[in-house]
Chimera marker file (.cmm) of the C-alpha trace (Angstrom):
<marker_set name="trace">
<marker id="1" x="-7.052" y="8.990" z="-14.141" r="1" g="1" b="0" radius="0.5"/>
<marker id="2" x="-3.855" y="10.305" z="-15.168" r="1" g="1" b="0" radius="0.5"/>
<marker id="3" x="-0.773" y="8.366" z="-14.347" r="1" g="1" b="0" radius="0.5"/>
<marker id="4" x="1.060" y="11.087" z="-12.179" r="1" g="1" b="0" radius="0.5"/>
<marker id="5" x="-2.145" y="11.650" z="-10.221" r="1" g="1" b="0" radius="0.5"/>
<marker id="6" x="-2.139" y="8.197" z="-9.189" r="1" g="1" b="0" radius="0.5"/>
<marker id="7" x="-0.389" y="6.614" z="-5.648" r="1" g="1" b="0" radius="0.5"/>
<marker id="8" x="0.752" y="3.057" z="-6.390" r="1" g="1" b="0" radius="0.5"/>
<marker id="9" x="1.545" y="0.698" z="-3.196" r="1" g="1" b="0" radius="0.5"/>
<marker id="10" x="2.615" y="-2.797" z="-4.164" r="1" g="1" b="0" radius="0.5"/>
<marker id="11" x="2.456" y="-5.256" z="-1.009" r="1" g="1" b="0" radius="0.5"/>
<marker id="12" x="2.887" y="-9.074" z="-0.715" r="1" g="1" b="0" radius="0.5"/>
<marker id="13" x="0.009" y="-11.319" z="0.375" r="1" g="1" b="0" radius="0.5"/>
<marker id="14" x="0.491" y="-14.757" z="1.351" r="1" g="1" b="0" radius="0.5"/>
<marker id="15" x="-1.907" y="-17.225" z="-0.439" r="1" g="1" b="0" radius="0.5"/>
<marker id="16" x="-2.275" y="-19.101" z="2.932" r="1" g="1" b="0" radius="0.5"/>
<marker id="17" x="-4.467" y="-18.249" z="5.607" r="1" g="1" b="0" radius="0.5"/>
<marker id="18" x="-2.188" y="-16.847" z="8.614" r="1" g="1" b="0" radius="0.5"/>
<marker id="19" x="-2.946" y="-20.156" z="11.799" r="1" g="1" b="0" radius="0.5"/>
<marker id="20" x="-2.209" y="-22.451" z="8.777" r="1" g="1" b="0" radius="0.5"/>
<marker id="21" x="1.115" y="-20.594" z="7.518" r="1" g="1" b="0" radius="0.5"/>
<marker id="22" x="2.725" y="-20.527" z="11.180" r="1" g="1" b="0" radius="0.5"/>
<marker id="23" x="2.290" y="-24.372" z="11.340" r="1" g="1" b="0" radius="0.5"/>
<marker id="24" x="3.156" y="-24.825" z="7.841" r="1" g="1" b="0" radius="0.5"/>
<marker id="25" x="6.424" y="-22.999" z="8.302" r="1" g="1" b="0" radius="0.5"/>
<marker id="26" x="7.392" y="-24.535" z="10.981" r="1" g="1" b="0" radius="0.5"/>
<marker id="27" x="7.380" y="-27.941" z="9.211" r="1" g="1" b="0" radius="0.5"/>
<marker id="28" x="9.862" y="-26.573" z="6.962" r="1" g="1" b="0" radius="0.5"/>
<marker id="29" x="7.667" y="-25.908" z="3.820" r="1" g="1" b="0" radius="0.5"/>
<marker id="30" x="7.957" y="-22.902" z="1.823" r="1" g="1" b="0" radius="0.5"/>
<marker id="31" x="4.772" y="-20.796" z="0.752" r="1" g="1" b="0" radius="0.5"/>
<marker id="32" x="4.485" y="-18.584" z="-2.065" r="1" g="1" b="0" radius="0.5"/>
<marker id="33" x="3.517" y="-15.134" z="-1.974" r="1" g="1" b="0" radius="0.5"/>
<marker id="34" x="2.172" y="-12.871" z="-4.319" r="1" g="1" b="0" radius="0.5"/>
<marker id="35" x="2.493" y="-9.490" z="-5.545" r="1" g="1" b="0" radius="0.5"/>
<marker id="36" x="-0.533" y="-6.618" z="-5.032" r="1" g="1" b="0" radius="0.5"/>
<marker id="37" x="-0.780" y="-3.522" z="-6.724" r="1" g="1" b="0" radius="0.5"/>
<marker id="38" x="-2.935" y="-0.978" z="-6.169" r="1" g="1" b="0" radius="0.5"/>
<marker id="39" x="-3.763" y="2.185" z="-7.190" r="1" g="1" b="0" radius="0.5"/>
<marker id="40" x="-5.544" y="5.081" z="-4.848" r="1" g="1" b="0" radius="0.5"/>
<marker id="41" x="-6.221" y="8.744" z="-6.252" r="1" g="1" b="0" radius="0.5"/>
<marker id="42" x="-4.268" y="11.174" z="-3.939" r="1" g="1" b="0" radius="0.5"/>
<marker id="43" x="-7.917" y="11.827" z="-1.961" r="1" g="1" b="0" radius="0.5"/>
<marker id="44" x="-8.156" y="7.747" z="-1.503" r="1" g="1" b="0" radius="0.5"/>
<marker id="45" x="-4.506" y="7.581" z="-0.570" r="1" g="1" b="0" radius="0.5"/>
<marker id="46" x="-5.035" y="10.208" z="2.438" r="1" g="1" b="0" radius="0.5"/>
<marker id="47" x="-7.857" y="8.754" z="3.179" r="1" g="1" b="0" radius="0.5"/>
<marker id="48" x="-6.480" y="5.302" z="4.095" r="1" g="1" b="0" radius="0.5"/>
<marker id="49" x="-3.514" y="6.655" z="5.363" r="1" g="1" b="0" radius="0.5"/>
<marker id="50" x="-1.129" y="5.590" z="2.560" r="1" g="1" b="0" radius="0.5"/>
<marker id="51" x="-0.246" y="9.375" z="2.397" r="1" g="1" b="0" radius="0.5"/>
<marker id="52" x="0.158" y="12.087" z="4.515" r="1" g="1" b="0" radius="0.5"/>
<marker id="53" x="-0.986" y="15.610" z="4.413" r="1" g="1" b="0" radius="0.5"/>
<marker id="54" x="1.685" y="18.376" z="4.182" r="1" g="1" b="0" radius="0.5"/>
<marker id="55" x="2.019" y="21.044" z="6.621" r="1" g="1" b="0" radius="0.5"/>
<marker id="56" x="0.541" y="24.136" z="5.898" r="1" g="1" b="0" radius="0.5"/>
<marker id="57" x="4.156" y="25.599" z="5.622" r="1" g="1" b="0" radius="0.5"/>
<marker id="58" x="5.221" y="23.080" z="3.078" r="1" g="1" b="0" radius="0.5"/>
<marker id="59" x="1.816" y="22.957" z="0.879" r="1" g="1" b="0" radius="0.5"/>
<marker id="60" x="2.107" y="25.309" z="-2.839" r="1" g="1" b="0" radius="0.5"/>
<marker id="61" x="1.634" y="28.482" z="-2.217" r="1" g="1" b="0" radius="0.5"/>
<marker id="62" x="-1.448" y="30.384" z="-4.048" r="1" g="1" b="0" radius="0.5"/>
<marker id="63" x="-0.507" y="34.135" z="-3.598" r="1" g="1" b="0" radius="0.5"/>
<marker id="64" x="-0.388" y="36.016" z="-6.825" r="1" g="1" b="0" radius="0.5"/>
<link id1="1" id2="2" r="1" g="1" b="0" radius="0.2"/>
<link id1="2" id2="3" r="1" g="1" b="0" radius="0.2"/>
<link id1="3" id2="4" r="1" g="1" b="0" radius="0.2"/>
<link id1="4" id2="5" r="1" g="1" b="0" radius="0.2"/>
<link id1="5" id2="6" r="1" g="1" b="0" radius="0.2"/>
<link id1="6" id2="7" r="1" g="1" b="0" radius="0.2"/>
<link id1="7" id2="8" r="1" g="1" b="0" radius="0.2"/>
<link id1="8" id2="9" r="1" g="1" b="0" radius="0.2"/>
<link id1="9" id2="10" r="1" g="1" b="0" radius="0.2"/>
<link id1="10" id2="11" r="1" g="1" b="0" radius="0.2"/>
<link id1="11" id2="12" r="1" g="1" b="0" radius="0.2"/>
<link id1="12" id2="13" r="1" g="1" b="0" radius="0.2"/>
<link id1="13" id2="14" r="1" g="1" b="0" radius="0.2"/>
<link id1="14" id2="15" r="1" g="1" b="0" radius="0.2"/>
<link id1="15" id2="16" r="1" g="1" b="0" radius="0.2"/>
<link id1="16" id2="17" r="1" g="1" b="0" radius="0.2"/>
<link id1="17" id2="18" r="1" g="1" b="0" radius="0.2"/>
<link id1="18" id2="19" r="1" g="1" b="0" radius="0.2"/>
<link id1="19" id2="20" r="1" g="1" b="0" radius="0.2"/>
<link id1="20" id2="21" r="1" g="1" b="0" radius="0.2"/>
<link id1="21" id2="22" r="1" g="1" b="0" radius="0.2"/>
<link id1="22" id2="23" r="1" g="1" b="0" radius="0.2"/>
<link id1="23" id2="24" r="1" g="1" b="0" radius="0.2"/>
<link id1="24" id2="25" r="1" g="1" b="0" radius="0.2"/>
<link id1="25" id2="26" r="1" g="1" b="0" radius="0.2"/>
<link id1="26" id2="27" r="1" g="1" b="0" radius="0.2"/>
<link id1="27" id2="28" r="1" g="1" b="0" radius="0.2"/>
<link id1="28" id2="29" r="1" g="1" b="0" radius="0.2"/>
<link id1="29" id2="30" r="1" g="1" b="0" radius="0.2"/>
<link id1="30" id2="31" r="1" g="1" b="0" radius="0.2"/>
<link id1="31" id2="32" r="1" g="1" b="0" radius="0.2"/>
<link id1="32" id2="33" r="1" g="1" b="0" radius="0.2"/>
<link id1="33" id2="34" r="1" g="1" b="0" radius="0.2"/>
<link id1="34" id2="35" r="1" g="1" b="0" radius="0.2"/>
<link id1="35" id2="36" r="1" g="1" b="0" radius="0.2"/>
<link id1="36" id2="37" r="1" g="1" b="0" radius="0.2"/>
<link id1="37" id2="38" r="1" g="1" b="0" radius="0.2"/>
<link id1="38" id2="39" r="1" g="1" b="0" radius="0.2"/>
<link id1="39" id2="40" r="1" g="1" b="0" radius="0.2"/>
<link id1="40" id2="41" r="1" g="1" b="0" radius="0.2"/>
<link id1="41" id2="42" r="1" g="1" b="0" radius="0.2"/>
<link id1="42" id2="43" r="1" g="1" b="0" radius="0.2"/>
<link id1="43" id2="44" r="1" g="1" b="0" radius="0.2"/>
<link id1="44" id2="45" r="1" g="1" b="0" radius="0.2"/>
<link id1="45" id2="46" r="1" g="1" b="0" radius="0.2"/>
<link id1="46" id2="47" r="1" g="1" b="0" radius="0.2"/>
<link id1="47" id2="48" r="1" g="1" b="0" radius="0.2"/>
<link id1="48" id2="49" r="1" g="1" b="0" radius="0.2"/>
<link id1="49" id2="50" r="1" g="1" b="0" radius="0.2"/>
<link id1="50" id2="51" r="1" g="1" b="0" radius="0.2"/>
<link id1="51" id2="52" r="1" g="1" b="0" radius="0.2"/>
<link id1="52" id2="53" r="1" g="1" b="0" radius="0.2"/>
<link id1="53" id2="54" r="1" g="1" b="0" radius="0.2"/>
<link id1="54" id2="55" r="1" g="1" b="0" radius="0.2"/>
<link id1="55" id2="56" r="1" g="1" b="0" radius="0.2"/>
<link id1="56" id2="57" r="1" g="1" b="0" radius="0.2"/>
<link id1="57" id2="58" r="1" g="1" b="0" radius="0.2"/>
<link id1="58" id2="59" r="1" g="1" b="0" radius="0.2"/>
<link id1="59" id2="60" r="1" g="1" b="0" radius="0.2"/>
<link id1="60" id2="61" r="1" g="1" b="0" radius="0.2"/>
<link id1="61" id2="62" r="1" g="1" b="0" radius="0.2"/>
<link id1="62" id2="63" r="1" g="1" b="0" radius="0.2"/>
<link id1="63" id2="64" r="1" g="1" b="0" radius="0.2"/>
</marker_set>
């Protein structure tokens, strides 16, 4: 799939499961986190609500 066809969301996930994080933090240790990438096709990317559809006003218009 070509590159500008292609959504990209990047989010951080903690390596740590979420009960054991909370009390971990609260002890004072620090927990890594790590980096996610994805990448959706524009259909995929609506789909799971990473992207919006445009209003009909603002879509490309297709008159001759």
């Amino acid at each position: 799939m070509p590159r500008d066809k292609v959504k990209s969301v990047t989010r951080q996930v903690s390596v740590v499961d979420f009960k054991m994080r909370k009390e971990l933090e609260e002890s004072g240790a620090i927990i890594p986190r790590t980096l996610v990438t994805q990448n959706y096709c524009i259909s995929c990317a609506i789909h799971r609500h990473v992207l919006s559809s445009r209003p009909k006003d603002e879509r490309k218009d297709k008159t001759p």
